[in-house]
C-alpha atoms as one frame of an Amber mdcrd trajectory, in Angstrom:
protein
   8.700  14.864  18.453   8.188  13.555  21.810   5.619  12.089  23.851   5.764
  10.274  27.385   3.214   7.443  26.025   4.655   4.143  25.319   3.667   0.829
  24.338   2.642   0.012  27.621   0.791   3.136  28.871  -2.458   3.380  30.294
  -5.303   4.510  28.319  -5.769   8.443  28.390  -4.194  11.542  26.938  -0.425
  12.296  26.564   0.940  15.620  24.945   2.557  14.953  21.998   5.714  17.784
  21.827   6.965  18.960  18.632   9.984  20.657  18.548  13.960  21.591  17.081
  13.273  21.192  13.160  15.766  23.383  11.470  16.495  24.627   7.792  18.034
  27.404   5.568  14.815  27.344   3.398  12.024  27.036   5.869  10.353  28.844
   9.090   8.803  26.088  11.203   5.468  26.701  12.724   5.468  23.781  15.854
   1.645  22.683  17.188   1.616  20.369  19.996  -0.884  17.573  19.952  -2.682
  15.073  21.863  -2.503  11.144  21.583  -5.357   9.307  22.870  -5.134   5.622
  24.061  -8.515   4.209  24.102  -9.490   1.342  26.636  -9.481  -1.766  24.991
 -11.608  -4.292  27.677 -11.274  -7.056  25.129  -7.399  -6.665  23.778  -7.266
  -7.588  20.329 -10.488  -9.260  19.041  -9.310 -11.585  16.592  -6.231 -12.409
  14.725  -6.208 -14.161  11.217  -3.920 -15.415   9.253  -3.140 -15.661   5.310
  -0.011 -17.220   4.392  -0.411 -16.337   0.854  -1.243 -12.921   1.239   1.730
 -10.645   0.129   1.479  -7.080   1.553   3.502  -5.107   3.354   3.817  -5.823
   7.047   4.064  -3.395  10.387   4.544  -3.847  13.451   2.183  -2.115  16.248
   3.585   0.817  16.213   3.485   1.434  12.470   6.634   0.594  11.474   7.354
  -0.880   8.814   9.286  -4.599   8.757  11.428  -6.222   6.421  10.138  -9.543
   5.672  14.139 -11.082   6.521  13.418 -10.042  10.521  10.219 -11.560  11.284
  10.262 -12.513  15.036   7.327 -14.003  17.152   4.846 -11.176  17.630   1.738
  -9.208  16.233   2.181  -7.224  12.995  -0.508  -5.706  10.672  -0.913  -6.524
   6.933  -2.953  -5.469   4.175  -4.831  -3.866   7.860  -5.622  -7.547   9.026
  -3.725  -8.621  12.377  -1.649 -11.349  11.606   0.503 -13.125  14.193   3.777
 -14.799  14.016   4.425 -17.883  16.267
């Protein structure tokens, strides 16, 4: 899968490319798609805290982050903001 959007990309549409899945077992059927970045004026609204929460954290992108490499940043728990300083 590719797609020419990044983390730092303007807000608008970028063709998502899906492509070069292969298997014995299975036919693959690819459909392209479209990622939309909405326009945030604001950034992020609000960011809270709750040390005692225990859920699983993620970074921005979605991925998923071992508790062991926390770094400064903005990750996503229990789908609350929740930033590291």
């Amino acid at each position: 899968v590719t797609c020419l959007a990044d983390e730092s990309s303007p807000a608008g549409e970028y063709e998502i490319v899906v492509s070069g899945a292969e298997a014995q077992n299975y036919v693959f059927t690819y459909v392209n798609g479209i990622l939309t970045i909405e326009e945030d004026p604001d950034g992020i609204a609000n960011i809270e805290s709750d040390k005692d929460d225990k859920g699983t954290l993620y970074d921005l992108q979605g991925r998923k982050i071992e508790t062991s490499n926390l770094k400064r940043g903005v990750y996503i728990q229990n789908g609350r903001k929740y930033i590291r300083k």
